[in-house]
N, CA, C and O atoms as a GROMACS GRO file, in nm:
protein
  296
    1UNK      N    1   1.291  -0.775  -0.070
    1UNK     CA    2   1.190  -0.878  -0.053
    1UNK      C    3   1.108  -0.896  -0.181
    1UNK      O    4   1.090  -1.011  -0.220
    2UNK      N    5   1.054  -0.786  -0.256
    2UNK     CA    6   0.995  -0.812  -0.376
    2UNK      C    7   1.060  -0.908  -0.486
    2UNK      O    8   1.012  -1.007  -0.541
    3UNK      N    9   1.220  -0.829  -0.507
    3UNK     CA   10   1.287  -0.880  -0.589
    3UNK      C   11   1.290  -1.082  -0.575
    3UNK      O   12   1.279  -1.177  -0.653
    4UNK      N   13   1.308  -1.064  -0.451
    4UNK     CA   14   1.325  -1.231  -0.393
    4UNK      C   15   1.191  -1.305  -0.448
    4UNK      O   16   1.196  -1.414  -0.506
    5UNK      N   17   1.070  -1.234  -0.424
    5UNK     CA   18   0.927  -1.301  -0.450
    5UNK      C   19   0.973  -1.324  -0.608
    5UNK      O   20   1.010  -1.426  -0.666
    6UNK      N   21   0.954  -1.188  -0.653
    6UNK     CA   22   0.985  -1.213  -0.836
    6UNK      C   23   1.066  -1.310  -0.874
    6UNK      O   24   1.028  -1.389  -0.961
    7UNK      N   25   1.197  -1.322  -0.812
    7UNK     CA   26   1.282  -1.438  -0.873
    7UNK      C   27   1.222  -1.554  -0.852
    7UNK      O   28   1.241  -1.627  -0.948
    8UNK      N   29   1.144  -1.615  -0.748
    8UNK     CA   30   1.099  -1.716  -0.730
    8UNK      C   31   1.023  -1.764  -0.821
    8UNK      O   32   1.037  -1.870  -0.882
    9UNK      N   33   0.915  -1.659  -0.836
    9UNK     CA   34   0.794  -1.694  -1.007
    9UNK      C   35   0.873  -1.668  -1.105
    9UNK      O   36   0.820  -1.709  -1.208
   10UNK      N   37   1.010  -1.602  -1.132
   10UNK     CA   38   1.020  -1.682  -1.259
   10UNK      C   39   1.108  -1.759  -1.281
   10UNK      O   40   1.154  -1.777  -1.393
   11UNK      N   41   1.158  -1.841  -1.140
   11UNK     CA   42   1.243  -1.988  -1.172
   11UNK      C   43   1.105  -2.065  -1.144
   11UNK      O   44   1.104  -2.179  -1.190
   12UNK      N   45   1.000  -2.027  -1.083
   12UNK     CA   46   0.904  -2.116  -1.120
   12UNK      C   47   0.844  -2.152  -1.242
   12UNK      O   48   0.849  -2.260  -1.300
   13UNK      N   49   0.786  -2.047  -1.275
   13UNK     CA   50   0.759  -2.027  -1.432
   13UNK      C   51   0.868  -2.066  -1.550
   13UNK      O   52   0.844  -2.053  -1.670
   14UNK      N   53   0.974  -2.107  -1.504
   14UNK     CA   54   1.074  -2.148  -1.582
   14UNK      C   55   1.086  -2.309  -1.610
   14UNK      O   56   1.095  -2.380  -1.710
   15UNK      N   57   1.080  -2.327  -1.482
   15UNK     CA   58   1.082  -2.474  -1.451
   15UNK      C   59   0.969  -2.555  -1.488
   15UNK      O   60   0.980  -2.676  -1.510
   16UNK      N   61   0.809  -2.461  -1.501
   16UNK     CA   62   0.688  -2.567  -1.566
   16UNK      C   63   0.742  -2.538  -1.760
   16UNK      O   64   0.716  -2.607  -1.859
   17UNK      N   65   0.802  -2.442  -1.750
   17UNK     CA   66   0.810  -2.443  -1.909
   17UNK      C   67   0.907  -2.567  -1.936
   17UNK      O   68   0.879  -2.654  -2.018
   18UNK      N   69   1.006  -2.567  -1.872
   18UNK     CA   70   1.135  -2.686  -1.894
   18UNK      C   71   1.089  -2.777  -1.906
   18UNK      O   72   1.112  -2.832  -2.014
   19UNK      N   73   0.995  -2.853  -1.802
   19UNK     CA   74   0.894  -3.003  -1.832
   19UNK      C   75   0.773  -3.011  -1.906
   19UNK      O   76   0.663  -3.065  -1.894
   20UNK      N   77   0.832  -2.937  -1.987
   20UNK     CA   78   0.713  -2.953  -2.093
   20UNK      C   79   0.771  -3.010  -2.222
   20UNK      O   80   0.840  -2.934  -2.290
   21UNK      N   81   0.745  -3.159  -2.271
   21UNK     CA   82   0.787  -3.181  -2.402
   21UNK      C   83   0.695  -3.128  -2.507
   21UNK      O   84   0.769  -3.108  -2.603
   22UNK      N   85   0.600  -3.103  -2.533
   22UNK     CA   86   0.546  -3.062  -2.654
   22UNK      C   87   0.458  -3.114  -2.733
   22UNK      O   88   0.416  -3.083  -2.845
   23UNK      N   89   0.427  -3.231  -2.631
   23UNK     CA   90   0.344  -3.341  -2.665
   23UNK      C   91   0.189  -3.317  -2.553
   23UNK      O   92   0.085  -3.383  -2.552
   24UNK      N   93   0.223  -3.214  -2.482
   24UNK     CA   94   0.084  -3.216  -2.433
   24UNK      C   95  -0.043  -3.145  -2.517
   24UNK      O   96  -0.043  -3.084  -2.624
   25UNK      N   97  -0.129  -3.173  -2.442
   25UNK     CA   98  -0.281  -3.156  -2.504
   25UNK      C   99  -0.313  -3.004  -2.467
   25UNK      O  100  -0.294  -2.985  -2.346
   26UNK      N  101  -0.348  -2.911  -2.524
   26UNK     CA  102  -0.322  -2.790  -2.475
   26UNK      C  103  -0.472  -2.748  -2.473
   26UNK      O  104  -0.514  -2.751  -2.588
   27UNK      N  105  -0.581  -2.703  -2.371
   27UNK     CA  106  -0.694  -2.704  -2.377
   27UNK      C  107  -0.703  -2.489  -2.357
   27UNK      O  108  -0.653  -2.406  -2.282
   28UNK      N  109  -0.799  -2.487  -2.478
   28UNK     CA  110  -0.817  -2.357  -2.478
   28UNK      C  111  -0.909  -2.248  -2.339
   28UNK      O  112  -1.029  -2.260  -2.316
   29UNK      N  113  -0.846  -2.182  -2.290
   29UNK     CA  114  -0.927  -2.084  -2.189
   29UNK      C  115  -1.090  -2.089  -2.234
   29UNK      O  116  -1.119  -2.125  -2.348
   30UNK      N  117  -1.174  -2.058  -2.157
   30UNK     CA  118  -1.292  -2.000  -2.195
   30UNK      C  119  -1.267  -1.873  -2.229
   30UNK      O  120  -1.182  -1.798  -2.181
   31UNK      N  121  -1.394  -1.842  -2.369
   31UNK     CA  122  -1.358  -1.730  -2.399
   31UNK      C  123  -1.432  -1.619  -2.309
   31UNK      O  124  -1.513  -1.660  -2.227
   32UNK      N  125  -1.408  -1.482  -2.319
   32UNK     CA  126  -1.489  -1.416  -2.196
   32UNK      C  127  -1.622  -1.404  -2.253
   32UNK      O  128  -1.693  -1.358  -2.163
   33UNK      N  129  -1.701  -1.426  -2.371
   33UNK     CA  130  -1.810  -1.396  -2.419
   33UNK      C  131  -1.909  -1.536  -2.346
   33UNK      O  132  -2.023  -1.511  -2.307
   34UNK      N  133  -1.851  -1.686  -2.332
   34UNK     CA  134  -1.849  -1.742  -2.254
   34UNK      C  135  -1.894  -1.741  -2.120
   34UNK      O  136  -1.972  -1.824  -2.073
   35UNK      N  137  -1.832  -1.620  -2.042
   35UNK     CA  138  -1.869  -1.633  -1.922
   35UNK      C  139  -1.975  -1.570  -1.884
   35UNK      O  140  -2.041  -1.511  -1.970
   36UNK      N  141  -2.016  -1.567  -1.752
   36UNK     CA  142  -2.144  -1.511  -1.739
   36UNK      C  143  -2.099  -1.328  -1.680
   36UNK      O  144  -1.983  -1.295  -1.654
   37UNK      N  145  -2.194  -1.252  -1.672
   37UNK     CA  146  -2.130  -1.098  -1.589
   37UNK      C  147  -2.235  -1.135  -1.504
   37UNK      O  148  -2.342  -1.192  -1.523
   38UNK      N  149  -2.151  -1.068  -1.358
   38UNK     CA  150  -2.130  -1.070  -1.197
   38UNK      C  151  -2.138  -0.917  -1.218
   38UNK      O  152  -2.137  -0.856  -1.111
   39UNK      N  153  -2.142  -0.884  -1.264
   39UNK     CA  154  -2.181  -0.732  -1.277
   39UNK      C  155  -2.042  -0.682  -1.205
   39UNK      O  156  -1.951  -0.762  -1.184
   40UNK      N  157  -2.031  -0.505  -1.159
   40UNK     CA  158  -1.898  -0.485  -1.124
   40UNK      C  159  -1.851  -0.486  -1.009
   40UNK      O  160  -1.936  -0.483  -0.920
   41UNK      N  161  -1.722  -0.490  -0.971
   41UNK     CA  162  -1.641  -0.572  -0.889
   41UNK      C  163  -1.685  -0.492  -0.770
   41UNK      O  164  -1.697  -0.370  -0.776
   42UNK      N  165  -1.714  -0.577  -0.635
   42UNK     CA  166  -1.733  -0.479  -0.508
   42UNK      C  167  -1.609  -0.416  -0.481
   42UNK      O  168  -1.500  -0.453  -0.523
   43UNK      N  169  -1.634  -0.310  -0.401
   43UNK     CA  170  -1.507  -0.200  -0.356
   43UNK      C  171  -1.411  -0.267  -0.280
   43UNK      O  172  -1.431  -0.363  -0.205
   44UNK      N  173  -1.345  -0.232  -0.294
   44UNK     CA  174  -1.191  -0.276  -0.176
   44UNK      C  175  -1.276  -0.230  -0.007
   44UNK      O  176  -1.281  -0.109   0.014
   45UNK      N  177  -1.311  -0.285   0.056
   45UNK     CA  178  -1.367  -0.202   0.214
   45UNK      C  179  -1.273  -0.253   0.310
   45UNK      O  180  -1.319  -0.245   0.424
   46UNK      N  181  -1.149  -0.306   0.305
   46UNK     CA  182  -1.057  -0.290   0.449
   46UNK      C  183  -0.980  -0.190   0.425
   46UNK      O  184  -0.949  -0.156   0.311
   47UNK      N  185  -0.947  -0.141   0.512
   47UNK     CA  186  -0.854   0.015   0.580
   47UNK      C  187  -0.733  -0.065   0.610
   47UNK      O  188  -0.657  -0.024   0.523
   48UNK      N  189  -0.654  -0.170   0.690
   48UNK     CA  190  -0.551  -0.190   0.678
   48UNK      C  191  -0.499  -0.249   0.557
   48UNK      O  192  -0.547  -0.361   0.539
   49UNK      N  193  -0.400  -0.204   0.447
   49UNK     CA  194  -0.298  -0.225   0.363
   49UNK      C  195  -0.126  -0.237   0.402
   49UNK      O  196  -0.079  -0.147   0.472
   50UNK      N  197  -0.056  -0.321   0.366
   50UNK     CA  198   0.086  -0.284   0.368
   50UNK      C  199   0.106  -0.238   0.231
   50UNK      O  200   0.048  -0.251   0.123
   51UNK      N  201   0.222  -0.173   0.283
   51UNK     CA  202   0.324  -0.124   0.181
   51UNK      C  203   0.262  -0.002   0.088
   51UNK      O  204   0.298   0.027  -0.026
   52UNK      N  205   0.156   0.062   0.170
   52UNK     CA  206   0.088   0.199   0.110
   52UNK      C  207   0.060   0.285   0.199
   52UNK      O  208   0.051   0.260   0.319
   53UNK      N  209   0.043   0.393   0.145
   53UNK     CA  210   0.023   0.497   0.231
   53UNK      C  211  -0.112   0.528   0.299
   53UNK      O  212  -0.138   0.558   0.416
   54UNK      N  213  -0.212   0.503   0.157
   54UNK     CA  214  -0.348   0.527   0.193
   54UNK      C  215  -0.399   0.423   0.147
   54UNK      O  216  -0.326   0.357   0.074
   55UNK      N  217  -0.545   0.368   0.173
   55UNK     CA  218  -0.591   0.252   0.149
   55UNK      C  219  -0.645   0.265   0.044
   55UNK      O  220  -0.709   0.366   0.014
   56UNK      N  221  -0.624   0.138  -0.049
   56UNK     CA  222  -0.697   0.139  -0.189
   56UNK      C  223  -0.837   0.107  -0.216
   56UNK      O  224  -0.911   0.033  -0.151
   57UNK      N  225  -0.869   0.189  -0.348
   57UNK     CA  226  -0.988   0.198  -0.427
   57UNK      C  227  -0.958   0.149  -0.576
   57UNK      O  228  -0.856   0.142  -0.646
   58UNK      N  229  -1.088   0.118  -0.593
   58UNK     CA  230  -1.072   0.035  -0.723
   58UNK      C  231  -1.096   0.149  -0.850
   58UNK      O  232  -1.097   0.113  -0.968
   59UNK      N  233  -1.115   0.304  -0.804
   59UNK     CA  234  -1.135   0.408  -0.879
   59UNK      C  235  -0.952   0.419  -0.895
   59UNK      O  236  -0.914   0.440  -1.010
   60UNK      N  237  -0.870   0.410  -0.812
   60UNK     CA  238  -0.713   0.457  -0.808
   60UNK      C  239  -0.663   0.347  -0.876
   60UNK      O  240  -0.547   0.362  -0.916
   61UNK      N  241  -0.726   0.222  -0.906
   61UNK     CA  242  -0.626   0.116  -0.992
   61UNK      C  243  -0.693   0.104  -1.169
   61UNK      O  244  -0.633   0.054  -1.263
   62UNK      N  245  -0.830   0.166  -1.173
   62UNK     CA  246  -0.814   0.166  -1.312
   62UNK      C  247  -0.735   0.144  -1.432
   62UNK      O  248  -0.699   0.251  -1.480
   63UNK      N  249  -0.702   0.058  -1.486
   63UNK     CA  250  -0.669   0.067  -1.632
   63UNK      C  251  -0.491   0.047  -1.537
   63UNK      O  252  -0.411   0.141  -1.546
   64UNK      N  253  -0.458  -0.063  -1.467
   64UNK     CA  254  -0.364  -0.089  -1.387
   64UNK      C  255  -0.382  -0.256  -1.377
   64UNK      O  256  -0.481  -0.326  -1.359
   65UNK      N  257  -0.255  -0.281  -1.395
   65UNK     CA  258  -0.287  -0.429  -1.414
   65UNK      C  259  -0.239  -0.502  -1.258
   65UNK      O  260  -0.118  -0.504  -1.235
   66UNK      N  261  -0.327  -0.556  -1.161
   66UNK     CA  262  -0.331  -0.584  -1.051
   66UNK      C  263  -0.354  -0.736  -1.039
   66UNK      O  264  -0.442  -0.795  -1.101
   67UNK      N  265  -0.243  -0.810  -0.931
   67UNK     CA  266  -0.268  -0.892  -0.860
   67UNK      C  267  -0.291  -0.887  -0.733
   67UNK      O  268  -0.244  -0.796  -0.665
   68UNK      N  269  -0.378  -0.995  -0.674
   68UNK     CA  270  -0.454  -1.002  -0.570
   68UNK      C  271  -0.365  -1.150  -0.531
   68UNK      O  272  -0.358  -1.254  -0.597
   69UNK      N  273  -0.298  -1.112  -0.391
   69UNK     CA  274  -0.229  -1.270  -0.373
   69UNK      C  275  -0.282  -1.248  -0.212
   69UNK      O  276  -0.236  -1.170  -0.129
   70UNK      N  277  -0.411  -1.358  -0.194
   70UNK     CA  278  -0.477  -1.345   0.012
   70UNK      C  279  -0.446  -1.449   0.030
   70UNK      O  280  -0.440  -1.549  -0.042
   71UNK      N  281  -0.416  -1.423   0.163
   71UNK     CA  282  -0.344  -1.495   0.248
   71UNK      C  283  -0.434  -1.543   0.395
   71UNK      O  284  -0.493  -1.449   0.449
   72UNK      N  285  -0.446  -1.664   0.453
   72UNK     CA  286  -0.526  -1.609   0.603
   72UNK      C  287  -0.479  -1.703   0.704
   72UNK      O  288  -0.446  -1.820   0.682
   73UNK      N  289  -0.478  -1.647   0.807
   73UNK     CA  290  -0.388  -1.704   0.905
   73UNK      C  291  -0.459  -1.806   0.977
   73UNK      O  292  -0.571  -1.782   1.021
   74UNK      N  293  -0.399  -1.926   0.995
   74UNK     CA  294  -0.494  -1.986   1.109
   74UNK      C  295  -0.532  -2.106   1.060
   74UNK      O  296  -0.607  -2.178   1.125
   0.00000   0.00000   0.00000
């Protein structure tokens, strides 16, 4: 199932690169000095996780490069 997700983003990611002639206007990110600080990130506080054993903390993902993909039903 992962593998399936992964292939998907990168025939996606393939396909915005393909329609791209080279002629677009390419607008720069904000830089982070730019943004404002929200100070630091609140804790993870739900107890149900898939696909782990124990529920995560934001002390156990340190210096771990994490996506967040939520979902909600309804």
């Amino acid at each position: 199932m992962k593998r399936l997700w992964l292939l998907g983003l990168i025939l996606g990611l393939t396909a915005c690169a393909a329609t791209a002639t080279g002629n677009e206007t390419v607008t720069k990110p904000a830089s982070p000095a730019s943004l404002p600080d929200l100070g630091p990130a609140p804790e993870l506080t739900n107890d149900t996780w898939l696909n782990v054993d124990a529920p995560l903390r934001l002390a156990d993902l340190r210096g771990k490069v994490v996506i967040i993909d939520m979902w909600t039903l309804g």
